[in-house]
C-alpha positions in Angstrom: -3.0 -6.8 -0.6 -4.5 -8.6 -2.4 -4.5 -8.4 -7.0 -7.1 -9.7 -8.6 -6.0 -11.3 -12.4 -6.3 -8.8 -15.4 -8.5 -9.8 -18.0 -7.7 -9.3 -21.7 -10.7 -10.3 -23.3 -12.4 -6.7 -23.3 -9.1 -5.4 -24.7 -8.8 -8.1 -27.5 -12.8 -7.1 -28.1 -12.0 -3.6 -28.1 -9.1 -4.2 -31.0 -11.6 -6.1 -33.5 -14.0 -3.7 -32.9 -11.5 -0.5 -33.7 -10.3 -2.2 -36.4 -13.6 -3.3 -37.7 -14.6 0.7 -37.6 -11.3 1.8 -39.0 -12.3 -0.7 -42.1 -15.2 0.5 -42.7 -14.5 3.9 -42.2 -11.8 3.6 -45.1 -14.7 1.7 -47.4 -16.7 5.1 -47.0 -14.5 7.2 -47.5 -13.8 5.8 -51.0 -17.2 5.5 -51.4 -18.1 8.7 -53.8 -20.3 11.6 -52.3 -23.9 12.3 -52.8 -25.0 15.5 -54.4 -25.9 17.6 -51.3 -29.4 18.7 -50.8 -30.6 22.6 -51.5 -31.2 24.2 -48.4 -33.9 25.7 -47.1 -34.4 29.4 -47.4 -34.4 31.0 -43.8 -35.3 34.1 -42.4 -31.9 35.3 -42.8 -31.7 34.9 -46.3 -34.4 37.0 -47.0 -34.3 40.1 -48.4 -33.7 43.4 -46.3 -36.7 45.7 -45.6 -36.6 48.7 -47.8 -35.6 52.1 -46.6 -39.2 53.5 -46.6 -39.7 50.7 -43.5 -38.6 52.6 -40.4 -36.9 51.4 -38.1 -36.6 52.6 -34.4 -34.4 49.8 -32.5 -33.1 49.6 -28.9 -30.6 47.0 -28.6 -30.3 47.3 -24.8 -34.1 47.1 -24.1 -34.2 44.7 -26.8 -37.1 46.7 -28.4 -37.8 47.5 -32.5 -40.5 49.8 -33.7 -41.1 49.6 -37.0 -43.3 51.4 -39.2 -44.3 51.5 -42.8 -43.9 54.7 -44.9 -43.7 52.6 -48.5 -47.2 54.4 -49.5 -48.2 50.7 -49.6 -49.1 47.3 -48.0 -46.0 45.2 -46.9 -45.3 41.7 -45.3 -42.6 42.2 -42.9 -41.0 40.5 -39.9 -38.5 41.7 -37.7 -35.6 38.9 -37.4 -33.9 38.4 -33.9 -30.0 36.8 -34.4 -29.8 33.9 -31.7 -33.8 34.3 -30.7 -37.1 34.3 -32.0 -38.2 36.7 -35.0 -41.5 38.2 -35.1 -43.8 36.6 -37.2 -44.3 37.9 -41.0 -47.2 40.0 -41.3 -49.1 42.2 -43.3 -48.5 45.8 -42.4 -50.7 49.1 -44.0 -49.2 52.0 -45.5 -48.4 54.2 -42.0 -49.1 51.3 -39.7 -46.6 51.1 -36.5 -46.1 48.0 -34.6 -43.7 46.9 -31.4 -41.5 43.6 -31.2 -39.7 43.1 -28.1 -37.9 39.8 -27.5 -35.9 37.9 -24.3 -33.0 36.4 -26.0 -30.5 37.3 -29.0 -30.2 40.5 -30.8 -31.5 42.4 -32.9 -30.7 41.6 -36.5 -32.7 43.4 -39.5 -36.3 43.6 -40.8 -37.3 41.7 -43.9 -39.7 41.3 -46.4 -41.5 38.4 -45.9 
């Protein structure tokens, strides 16, 4: 059989460059941190539906009816953890409405 000859230069490259990155690496992490951004509000976040909103929800048919009894207009959307929410709309006193979704579970309503 026959060996061919082992060539170090890729090795010998691959050392600088490791030891470039672990110099650097060391500059930033002296360097000192930057404030950190606010983030932005998300569906989640937002606050919970009141108890006048009813809620009729079954998880294994992954359907929500939701009705308003608040005596009053309300912007609403249903959220869906892991899947799309409905979107935030207006809703009349005693109006009923029907969210259905493919993927995630059901999480809460919120005001919107």
């Amino acid at each position: 059989m026959k060996h061919g000859k082992r060539s170090t230069t890729g090795r010998t490259a691959a050392s600088a460059l490791l030891a470039t990155g672990l110099g650097l690496g060391l500059t930033l992490a002296a360097a000192p941190a930057a404030p950190a951004a606010p983030a932005a509000p998300s569906a989640s976040a937002a606050p919970t539906a009141p108890a006048c909103v009813k809620r009729d929800v079954v998880k294994h048919r992954k359907y929500v009816k939701v009705t308003n009894q608040c005596g009053r207009a309300m912007h609403l959307k249903v959220v869906i953890d892991w899947g799309n929410d409905s979107p935030c709309l207006t809703y009349q006193n005693g109006e009923q409405w029907e969210w259905t979704w493919g993927r995630g579970s059901y999480g809460k309503v919120v005001t919107c």
